[in-house]
Backbone bond lengths (Angstrom), bond angles and torsions (degrees), N, CA, C in turn:
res aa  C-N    CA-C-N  psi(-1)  N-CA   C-N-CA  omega(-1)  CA-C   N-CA-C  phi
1 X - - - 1.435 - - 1.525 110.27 -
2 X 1.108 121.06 -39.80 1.616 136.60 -164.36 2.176 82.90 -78.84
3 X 0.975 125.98 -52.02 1.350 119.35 -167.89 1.942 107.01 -60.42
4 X 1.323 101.67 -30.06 1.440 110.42 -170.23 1.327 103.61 -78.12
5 X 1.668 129.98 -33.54 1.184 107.25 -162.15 1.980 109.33 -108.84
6 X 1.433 97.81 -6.71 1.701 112.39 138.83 1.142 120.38 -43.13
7 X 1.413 120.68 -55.20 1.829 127.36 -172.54 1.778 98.45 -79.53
8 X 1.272 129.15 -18.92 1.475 130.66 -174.35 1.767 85.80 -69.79
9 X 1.687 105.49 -79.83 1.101 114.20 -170.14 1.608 128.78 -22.08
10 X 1.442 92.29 -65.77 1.537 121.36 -174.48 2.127 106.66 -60.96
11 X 1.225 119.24 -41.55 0.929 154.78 -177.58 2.105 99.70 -65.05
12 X 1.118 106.99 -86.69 1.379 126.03 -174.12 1.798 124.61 -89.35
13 X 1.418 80.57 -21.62 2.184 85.50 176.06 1.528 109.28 -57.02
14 X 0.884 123.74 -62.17 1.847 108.22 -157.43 1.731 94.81 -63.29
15 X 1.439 120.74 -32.81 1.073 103.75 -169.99 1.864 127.44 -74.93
16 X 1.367 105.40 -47.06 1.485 115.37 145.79 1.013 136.81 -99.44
17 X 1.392 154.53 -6.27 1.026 165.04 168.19 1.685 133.69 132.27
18 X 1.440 100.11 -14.00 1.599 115.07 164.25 1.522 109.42 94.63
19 X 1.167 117.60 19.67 1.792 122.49 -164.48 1.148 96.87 -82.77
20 X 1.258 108.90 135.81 1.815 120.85 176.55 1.647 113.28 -84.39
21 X 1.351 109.14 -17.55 1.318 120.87 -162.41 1.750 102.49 -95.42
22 X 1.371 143.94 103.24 1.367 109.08 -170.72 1.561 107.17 -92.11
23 X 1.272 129.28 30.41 1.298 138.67 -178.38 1.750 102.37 -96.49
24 X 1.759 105.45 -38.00 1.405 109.01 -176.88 1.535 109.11 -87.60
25 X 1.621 109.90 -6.56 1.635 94.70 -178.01 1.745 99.43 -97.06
26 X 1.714 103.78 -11.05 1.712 83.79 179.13 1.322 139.93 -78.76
27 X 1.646 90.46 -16.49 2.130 105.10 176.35 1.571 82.31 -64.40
28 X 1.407 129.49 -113.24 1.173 159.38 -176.66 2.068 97.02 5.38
29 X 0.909 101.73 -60.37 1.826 112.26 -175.79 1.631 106.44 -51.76
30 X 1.310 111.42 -52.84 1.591 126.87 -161.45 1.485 101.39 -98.70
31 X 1.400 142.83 9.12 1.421 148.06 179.96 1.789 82.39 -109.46
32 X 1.443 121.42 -49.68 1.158 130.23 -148.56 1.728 107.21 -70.22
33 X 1.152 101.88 -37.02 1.340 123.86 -171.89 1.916 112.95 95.23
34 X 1.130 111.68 14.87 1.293 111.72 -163.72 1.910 109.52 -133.36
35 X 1.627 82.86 83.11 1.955 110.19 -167.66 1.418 108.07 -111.11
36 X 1.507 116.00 48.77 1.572 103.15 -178.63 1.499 99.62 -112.32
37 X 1.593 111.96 -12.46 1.966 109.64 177.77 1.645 92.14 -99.56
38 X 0.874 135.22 19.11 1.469 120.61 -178.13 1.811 108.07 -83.19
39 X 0.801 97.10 -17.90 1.770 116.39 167.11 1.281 98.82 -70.52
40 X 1.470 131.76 -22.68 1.798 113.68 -162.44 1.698 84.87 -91.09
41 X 1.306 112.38 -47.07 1.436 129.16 -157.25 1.450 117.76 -85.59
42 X 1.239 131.59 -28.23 1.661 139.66 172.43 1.871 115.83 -101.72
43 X 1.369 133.54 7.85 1.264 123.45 130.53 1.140 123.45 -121.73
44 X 1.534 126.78 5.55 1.305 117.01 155.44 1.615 147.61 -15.40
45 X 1.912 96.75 -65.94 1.419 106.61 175.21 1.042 89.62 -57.88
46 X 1.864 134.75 -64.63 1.465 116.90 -143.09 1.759 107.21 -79.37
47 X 0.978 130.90 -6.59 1.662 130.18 151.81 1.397 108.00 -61.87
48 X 1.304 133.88 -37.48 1.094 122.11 -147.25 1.986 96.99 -107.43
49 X 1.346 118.10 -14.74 1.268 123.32 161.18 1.642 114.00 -64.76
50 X 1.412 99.24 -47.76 1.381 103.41 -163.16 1.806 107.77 -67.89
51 X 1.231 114.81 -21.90 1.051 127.51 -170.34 1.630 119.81 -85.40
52 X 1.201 86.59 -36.98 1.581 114.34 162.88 1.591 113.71 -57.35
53 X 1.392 102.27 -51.47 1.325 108.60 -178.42 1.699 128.65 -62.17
54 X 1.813 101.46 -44.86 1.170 114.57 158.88 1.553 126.67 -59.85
55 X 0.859 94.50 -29.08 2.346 106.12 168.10 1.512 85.50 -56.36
56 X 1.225 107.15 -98.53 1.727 134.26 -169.80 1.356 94.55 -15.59
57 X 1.311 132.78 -80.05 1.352 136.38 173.25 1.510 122.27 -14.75
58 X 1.476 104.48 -89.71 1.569 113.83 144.15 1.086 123.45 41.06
59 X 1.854 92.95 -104.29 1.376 131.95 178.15 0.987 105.52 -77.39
60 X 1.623 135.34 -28.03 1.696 101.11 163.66 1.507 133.16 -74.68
61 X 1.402 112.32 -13.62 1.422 117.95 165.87 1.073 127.53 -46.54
62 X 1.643 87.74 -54.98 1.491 105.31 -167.91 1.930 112.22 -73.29
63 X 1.037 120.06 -23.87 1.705 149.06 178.39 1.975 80.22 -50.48
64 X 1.381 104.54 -71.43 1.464 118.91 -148.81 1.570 92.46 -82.26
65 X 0.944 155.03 -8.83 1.551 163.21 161.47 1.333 111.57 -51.55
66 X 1.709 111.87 -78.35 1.394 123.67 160.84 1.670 118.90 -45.72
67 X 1.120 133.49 -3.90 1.694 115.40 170.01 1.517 95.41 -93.00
């Protein structure tokens, strides 16, 4: 987890600001006037659940297939 949100940072900081939180980059972004990375940062988690979920899934099929 700590490697992933290094590669966010390193990856996405100069361009939006590097916030791990996308709740803390949306006050600050949308007061600012400057909402064009808020797309990188406000469906992320939920892409990255859903995606998660479909893995998890997956491999449990497939787990219960092989017995």
């Amino acid at each position: 987890m700590g490697t992933l949100i290094a590669v966010r940072i390193v990856a996405f900081g100069m361009l939006s600001g590097g916030v791990a939180n996308p709740v803390s980059q949306f006050g600050p972004a949308l007061l600012a006037g400057d909402t064009p990375f808020l797309a990188v940062y406000l469906p992320a988690p939920m892409l990255g659940a859903l995606a998660a979920t479909v893995v998890i899934n997956h491999h449990t099929r497939a787990r219960r297939a092989d017995r």
